[in-house]
C-alpha positions in Angstrom: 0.0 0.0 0.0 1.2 3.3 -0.5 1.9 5.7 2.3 0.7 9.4 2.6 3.9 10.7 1.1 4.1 8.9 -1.6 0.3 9.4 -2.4 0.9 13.0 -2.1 4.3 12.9 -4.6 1.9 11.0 -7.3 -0.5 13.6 -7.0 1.3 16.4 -7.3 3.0 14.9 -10.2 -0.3 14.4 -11.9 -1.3 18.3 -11.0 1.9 19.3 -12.7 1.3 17.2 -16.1 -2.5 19.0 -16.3 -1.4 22.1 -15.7 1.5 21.8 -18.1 -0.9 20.1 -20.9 -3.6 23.1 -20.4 -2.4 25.5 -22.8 -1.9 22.8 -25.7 -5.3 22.0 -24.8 -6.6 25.6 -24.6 -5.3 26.0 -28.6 -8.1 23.7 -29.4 -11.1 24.7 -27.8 -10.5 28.0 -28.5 -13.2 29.8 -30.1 -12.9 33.1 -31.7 -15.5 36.1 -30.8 -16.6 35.9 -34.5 -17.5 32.4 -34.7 -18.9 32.3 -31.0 -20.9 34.7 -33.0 -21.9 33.2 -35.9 -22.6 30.3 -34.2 -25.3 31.9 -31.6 -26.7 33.2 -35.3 -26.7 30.3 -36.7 -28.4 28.6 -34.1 -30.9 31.2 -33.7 -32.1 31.5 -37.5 -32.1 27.7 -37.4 -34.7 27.8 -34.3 -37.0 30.4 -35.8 -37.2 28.4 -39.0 -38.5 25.7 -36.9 -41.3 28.1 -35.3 -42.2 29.2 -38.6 -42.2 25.6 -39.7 -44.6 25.2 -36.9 -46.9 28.0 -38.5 -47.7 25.3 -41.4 -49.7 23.4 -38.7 -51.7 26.3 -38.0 -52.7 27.2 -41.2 -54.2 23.9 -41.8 -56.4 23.8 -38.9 -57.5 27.3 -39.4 -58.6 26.4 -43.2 -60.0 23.1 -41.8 -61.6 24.2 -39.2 -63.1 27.2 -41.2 -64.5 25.4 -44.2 -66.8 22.4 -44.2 -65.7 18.3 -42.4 -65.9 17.2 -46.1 -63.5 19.0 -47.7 -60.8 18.1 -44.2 -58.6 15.7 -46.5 -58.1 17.6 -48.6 -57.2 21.3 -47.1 -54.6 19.5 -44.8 -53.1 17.5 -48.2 -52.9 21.0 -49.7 -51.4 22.5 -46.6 -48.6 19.2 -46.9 -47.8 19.7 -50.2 -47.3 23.4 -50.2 -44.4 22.9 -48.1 -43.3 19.6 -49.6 -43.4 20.9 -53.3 -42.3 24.5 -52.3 -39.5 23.4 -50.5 -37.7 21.5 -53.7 -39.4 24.3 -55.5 -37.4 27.0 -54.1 -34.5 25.3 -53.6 -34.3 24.5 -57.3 -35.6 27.7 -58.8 -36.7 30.4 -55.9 -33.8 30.9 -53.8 -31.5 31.4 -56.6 -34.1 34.2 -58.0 -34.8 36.1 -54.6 -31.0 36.2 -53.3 -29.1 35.8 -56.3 -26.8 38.1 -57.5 -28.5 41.2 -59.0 -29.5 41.6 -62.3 -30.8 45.2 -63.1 -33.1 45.3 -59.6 -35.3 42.5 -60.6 -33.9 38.9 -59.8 -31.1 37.0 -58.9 -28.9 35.0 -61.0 -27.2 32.5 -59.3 -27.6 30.2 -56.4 -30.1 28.0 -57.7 -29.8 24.5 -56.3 -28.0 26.0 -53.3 -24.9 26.0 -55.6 -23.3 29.2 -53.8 -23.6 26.8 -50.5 -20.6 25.3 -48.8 -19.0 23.6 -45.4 -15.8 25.4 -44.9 -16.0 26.5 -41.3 -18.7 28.0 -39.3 -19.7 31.2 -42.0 -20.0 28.1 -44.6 -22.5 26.7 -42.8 -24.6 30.3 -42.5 -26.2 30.0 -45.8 -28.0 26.5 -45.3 -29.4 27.8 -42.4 -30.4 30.9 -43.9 -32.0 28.9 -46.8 -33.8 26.9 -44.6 -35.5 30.6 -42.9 -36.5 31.6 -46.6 -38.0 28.3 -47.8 -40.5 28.2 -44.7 -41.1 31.7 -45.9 -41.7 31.4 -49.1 -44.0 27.7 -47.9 -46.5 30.5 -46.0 -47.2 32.6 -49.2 -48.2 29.9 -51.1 -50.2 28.3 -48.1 -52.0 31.7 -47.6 -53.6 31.3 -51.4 -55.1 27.6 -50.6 -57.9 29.0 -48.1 -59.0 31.3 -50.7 -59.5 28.7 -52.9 -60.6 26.3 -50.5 -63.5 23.3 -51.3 -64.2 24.1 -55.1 -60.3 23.7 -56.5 -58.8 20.6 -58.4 -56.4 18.9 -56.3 -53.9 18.8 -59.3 -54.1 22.3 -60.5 -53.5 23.3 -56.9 -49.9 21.4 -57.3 -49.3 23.5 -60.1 -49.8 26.9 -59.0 -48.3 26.0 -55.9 -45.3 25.3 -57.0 -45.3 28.3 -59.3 -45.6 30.8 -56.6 -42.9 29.4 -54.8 -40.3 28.9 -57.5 -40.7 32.3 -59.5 -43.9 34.3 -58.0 -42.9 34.8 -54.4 -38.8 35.2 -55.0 -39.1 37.6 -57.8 -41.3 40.3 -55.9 -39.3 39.0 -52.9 -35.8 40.0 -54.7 -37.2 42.9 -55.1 -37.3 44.0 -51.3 -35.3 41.5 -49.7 -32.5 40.2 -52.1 -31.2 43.6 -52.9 -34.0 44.7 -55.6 -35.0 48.5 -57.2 -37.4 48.1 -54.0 -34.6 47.9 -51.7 -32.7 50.5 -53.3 -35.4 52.9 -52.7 -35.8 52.8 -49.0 -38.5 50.8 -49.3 -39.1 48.8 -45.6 -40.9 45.4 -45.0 -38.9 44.1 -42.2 -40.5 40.4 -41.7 -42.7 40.7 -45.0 -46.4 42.3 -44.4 -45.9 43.0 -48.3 -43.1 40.3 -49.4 -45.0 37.3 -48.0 -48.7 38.2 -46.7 -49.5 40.7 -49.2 -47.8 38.5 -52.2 -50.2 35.7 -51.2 -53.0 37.6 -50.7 -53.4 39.4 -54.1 -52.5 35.7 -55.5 -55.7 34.6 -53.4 -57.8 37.6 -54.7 -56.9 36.6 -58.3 -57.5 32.9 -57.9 -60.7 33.5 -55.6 -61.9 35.7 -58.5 -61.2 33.1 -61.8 -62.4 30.1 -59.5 -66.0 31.6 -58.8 -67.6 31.7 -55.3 -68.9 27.9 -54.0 -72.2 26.3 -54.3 -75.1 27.6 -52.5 -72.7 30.3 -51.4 -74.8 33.0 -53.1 -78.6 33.5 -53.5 -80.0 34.7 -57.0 -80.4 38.4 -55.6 -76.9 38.0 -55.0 -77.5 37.8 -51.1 -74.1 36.4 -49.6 -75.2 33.1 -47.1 -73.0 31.6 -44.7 -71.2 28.5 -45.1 -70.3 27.7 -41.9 -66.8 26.0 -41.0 -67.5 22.9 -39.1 -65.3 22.9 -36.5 -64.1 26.2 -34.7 -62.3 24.7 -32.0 -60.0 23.5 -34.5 -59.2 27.1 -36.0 -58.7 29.0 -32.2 -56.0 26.1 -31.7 -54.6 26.8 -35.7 -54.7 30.6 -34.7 -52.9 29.9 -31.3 -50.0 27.9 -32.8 -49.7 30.7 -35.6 -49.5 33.6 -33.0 -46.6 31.4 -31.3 -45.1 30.7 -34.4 -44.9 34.1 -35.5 -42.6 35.4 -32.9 -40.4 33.3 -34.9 -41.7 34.7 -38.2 -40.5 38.3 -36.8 -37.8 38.4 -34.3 -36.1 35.9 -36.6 -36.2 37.7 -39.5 -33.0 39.7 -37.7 -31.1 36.5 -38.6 -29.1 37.1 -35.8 -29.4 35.7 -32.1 -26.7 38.4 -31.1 -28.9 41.5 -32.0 -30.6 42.1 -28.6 -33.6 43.9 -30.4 -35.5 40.3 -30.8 -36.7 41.4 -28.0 -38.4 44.5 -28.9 -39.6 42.8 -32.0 -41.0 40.1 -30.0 -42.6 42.8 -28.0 -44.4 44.4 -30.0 -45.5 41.6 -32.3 -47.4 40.3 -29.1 -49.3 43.3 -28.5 -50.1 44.0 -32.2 -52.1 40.5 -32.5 -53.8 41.5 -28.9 -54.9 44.8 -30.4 -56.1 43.2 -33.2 -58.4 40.9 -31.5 -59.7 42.9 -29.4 -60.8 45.9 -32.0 -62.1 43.2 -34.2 -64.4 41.2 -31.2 -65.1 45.0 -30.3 -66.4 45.9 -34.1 -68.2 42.7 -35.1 -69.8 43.2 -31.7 -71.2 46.7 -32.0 -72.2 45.8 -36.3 -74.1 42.8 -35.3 -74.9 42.5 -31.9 -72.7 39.2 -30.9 -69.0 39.1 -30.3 -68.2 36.5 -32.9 -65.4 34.0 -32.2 -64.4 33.5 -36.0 -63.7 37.1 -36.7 -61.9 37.7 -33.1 -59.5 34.9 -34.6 -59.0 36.9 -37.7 -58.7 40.2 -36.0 -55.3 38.8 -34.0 -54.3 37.5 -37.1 -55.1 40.5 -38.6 -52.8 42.7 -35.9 -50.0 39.9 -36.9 -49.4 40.5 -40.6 -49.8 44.2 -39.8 -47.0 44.4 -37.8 -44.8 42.3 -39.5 -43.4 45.2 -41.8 -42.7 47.2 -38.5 -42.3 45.2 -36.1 -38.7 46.5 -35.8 -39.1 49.9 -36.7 -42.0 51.1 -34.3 -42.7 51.3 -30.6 -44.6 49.4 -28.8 -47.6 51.9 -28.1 -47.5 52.2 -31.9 -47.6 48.6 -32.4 -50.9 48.3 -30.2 -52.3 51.3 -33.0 -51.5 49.2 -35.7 -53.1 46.1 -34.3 -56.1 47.8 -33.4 -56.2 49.5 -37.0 -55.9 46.2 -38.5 -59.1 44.6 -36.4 -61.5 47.0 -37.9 -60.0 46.5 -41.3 -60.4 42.7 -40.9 -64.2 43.2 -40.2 -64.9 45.6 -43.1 -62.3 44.2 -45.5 -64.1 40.3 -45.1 -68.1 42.0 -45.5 -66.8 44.2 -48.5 -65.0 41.5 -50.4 -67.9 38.8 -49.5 -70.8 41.0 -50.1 -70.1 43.7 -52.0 -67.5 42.1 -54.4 -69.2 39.1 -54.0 -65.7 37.0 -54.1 -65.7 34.0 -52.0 -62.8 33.5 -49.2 -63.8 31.1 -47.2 -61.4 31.9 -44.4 -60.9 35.8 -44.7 -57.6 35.2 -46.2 -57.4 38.4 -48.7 -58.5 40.7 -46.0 -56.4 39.3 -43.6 -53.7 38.5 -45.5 -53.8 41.4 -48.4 -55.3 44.4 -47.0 -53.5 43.8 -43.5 -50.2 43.5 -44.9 -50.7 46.9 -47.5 -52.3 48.4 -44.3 -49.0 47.2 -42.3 -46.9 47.8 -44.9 -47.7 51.6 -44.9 -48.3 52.2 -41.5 -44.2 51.7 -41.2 -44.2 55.3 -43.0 -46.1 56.8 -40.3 -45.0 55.2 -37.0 -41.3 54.3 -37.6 -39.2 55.6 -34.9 -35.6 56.4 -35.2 -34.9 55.1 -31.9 -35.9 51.7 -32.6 -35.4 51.1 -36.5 -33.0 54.3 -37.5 -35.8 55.6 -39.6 -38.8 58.6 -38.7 -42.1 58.2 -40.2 -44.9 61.3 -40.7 -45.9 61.4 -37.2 -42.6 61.0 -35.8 -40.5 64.0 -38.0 -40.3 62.3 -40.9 -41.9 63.6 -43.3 -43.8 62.0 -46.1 -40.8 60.5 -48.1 -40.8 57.3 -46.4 -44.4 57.1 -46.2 -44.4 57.6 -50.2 -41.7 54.9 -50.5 -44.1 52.3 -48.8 -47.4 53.7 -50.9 -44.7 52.7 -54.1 -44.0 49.5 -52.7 -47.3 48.3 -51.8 -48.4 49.3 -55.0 -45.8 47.8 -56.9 -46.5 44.5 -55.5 -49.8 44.6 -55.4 -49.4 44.5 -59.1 -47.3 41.8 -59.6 -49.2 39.4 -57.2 -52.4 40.4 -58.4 -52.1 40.6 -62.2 -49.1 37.5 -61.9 -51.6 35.5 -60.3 -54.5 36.4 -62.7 -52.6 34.9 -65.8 -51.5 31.7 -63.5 -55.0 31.0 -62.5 -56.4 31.4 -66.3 -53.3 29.3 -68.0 -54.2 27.0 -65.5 -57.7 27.3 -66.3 -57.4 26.5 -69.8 -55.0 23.9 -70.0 -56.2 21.4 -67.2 -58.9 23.0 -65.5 -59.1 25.1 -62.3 -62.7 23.7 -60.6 -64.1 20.6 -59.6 -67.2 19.6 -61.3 -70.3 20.4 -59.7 -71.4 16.7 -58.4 -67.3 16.9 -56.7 -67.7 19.7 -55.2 -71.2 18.7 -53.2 -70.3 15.3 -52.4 -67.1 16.6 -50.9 -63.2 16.7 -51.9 -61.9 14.3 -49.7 -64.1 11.4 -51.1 -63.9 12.7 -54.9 -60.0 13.6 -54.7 -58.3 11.4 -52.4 -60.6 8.3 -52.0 -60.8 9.0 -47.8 -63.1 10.8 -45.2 -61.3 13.2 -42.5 -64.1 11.7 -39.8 -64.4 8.2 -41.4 -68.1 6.9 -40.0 -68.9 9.8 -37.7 -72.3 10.7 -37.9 -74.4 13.5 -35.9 -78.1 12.5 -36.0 -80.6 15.4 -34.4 -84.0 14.7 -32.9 -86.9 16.4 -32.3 -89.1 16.7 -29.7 
């Protein structure tokens, strides 16, 4: 056995070899401020596309929940395949387009296939998780045209446009303002994409909406607008729930960078945006027709959501709760004009939620920006109108693109393979007719009467 002093002379030989190995040891964990950096980014971005990700799961119980049990199958297929086909879709063609190089202001040259992508330390790895944030981007403005088109549309012309306004509709308009485009040039500001993404998919919506023609039954021959009503709300407050906690992703993320300590803001006063929103909204549907409806309420925080999306970086949080609020009445306006006035069928609201609250976001950044928070003054802040005139441009500008873009989409598609189901489909359901399947496979409700 060994004695006390030996014991001690082994240890303290032992101490000596560490401390003598630590700096050899120290050269290779060492890790630079940069790439601690980059790394924290990295990580970050990658984590907000996973929220946004999420978001995919809301949309498909808010369009299912909002339209009728026999069309279920179907919504939540279309809802897959948006991000299934987008995905490849944008990695092929869109990415390449929206953050190319620059060609003249209008798209991008090269990237396509993620061929600009490489491994070579930790900034190599930067652009795979960057292109992983812009593909669930580009997934949600695709997904925003579905519930527009919801319960009448041909399962296979779906696929079509669907991939279309993920491969060339979304990244061109998107190169514009986000990959370095005459938009971004100008001044123009959509921080998180009111106008790239919401507004992009909602004009597409308003156009396919418009070529598809309103559903069955969904108008009376006076042209009195009768509700079709969704067959399960409880599914569409849970959809709505899981978009609101997605979206913080949606915003703070879209700083691509976990080290900018302003996610917070952002995340701030995307929160209080959507609660403004819902609560105008419950407040106005209330007052117009005497009940404080649960669907619009859902549409009214969804509502304050895209319309702070453009700003949510570049306002204050007492402005952000006036943009929400602004965006709850437009909800409730925007969906009675569109459905009886226009007489254009949305089954979900997703035009006025999606279209006019992102133009309304979009243009409200030329108003409330603060220099304090986004290093730009809007009208009421000193400003003047030359940033407010940038956004008017903008929103204009895309509202073109989208709407008119989609328009000859939706009518190519119309005449080469069809747009619409035929009229037996579409009343005997979608999920029977298109997939062979029920969504609530032998559930029945009976009523009696007494």
């Amino acid at each position: 056995m060994l004695n006390k002093r030996s014991t001690r002379a082994i240890l303290l030989a032992l101490g000596v070899t560490m401390v003598a190995a630590l700096p050899a040891f120290a050269d290779e964990v060492v890790v630079t401020a940069a790439e601690n950096k980059s790394a924290i980014d990295t990580v970050w971005v990658l984590l907000a596309a996973f929220l946004v990700f999420f978001m995919q799961a809301g949309f498909a119980l808010v369009e299912t929940g909002f339209t009728r049990a026999k069309n279920s199958v179907n919504i939540i297929m279309k809802n897959t395949m948006d991000f299934a086909c987008g995905s490849i879709a944008f990695f092929v063609i869109g990415y390449g387009l929206m953050f190319g190089a620059d060609a003249a202001g209008l798209i991008g040259t090269d990237g396509f296939l993620l061929s600009t992508g490489n491994t070579a330390g930790f900034e190599g790895y930067w652009q795979y998780a960057f292109w992983l944030f812009q593909c669930v981007f580009a997934a949600t403005a695709a997904t925003i045209v579905s519930g527009a088109m919801a319960e009448r549309t041909k399962f296979s012309s779906y696929l079509v446009y669907s991939i279309i306004i993920s491969a060339v509709l979304y990244p061109i308009s998107g190169h514009w303002i986000w990959g370095g485009g005459w938009l971004s040039e100008a001044g123009f500001i959509d921080f998180a994409g009111s106008t790239v993404v919401h507004s992009v998919g909602g004009w597409a919506a308003l156009a396919g909406a418009m070529i598809l023609g309103p559903r069955i039954g969904k108008y009376a021959k006076d042209g009195t607008s009768k509700v079709i009503a969704g067959h399960n709300i409880p599914l569409a407050s849970l959809g709505v729930f899981i978009l609101w906690f997605g979206w913080f992703g949606f915003n703070a993320g879209s700083t691509v960078a976990g080290t900018d300590l302003s996610i917070a803001v952002i995340a701030v006063t995307t929160n209080l945006a959507a609660a403004a929103g819902a609560i105008t909204a419950m407040i106005t549907v209330w007052l117009k027709f005497g009940k404080p409806d649960l669907s619009m309420t859902l549409n009214g925080a969804l509502g304050g959501l895209v319309g702070i999306t453009a700003g949510c970086a570049n306002v204050s949080p007492m402005s952000a709760i006036i943009i929400g609020a602004i965006a709850g009445v437009l909800v409730v306006f925007a969906v009675e004009f569109i459905d009886k006035k226009l007489h254009i069928d949305d089954p979900v609201g997703a035009v006025s939620v999606h279209g006019v609250c992102g133009a309304w976001g979009t243009l409200a950044v030329g108003l409330f920006a603060q220099e304090s928070f986004g290093g730009v003054s809007g009208l009421f802040f000193g400003g003047g109108m030359t940033q407010f005139l940038t956004q008017v441009k903008g929103v204009a500008a895309i509202f073109v693109w989208a709407f008119f873009g989609g328009l000859i989409i939706f009518k190519l598609i119309k005449a080469v393979i069809g747009l619409r189901v035929s009229r037996e489909e579409e009343i005997k359901g979608l999920d029977i007719e298109e997939h062979g399947m029920e969504a609530y496979s032998g559930f029945q409700i009976f009523t009696t009467e007494e």
